[in-house]
C-alpha positions as CSV (number, residue, x, y, z in Angstrom):
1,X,-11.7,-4.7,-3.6
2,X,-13.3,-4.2,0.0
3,X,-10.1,-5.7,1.9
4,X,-9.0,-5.3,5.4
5,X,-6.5,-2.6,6.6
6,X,-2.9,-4.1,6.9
7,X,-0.4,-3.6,10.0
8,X,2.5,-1.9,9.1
9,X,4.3,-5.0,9.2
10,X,2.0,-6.3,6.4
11,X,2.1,-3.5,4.4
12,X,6.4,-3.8,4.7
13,X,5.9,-7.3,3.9
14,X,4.0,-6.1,0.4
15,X,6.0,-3.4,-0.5
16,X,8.5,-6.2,-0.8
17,X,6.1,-8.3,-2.7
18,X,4.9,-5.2,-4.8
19,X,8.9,-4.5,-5.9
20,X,9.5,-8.4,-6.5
21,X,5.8,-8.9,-8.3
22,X,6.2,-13.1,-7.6
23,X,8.5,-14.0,-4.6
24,X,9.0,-17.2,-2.5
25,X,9.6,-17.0,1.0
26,X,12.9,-17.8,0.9
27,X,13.6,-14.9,-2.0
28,X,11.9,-12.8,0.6
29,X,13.8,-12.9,3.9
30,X,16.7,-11.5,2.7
31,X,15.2,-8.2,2.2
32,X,14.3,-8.0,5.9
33,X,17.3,-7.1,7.9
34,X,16.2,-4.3,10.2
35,X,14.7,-6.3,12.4
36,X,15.6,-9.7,10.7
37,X,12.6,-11.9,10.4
38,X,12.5,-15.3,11.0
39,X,11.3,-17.6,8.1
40,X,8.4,-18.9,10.1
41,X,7.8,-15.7,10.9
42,X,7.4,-13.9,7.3
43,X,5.5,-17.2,6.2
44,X,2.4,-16.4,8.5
45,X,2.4,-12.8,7.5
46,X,2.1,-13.9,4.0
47,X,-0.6,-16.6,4.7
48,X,-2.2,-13.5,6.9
49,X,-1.9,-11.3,3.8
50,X,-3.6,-14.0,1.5
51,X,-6.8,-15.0,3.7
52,X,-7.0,-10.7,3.9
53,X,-7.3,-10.7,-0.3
54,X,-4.0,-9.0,-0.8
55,X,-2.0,-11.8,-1.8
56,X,-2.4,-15.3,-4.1
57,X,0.4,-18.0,-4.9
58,X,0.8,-20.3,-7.7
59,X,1.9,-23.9,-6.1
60,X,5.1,-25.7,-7.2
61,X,5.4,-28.6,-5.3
62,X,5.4,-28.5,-1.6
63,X,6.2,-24.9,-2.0
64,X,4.3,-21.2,-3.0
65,X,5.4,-18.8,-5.0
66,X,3.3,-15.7,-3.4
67,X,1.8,-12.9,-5.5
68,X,0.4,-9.3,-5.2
69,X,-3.0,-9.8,-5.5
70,X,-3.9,-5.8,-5.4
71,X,-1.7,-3.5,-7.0
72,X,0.3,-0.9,-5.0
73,X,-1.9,1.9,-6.5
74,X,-5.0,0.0,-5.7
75,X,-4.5,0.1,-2.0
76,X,-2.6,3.7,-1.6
77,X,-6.0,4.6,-2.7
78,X,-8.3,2.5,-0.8
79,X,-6.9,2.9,1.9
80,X,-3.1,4.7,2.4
81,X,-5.2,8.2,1.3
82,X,-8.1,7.6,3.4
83,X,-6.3,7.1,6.5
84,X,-4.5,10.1,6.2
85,X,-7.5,12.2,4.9
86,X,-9.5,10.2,7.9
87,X,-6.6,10.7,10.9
88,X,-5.1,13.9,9.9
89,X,-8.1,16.4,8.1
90,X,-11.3,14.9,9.8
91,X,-12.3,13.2,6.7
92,X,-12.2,16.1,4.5
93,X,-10.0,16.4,1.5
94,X,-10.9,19.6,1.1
95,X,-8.9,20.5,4.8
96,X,-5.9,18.3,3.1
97,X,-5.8,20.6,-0.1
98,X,-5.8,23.7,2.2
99,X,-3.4,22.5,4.2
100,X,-0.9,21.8,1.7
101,X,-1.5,25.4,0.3
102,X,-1.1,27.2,3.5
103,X,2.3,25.3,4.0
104,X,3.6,26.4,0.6
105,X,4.1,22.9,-0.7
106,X,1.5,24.1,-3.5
107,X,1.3,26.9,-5.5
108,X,-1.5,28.9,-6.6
109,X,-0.3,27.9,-9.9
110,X,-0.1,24.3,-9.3
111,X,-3.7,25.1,-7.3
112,X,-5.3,26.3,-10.2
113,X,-3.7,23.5,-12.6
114,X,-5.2,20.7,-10.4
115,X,-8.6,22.7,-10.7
116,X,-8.7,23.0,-14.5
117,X,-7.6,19.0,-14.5
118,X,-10.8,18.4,-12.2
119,X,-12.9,20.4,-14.8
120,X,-11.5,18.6,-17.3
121,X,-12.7,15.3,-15.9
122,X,-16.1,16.5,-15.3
């Protein structure tokens, strides 16, 4: 899925929908307090979500029940990964690895694990 990039109050907006898997609105709002969101408010970032791909609804009535249409893991690595990789290690996953590794938050062990799981794949 070749989707646009979402705001960060889009992607708050689906990590709510990704936890509830089929919401209304209404179930939504709730889960907003800091800062509350106005109904109105959370209704155009879902329509925004849906004409970007991310989201679908089912129609009951006058009313949509909204649903993920991309999974969580679908867009941490389409895009979440990317960004970082593409902001933080001037594209290069390679850079990311090493970085992690010079800051001790992987081992050689745990280095040399992730290599024999690569060579695995291969």
């Amino acid at each position: 899925m070749e989707s646009e990039r979402l705001t960060n109050k889009e992607e708050e907006v689906m990590q709510v929908l990704w936890s509830l898997q089929n919401a209304f609105v209404k179930d939504m709002l709730p889960l907003f307090t800091k800062p509350k969101l106005h109904y109105n408010t959370l209704s155009t970032i879902i329509r925004n979500l849906e004409e970007k791909g991310y989201v679908g609804h089912k129609q009951f009535g006058n009313t949509h029940e909204y649903y993920p249409a991309i999974s969580k893991e679908d867009y941490q690595n389409n895009f979440v990964l990317k960004k970082v990789v593409g902001n933080y290690f001037n594209d290069s996953y390679k850079d990311l690895v090493a970085y992690f590794a010079k800051n001790e938050k992987v081992s050689p062990d745990e280095l040399r694990e992730i290599i024999r799981m690569i060579e695995k794949e291969e």
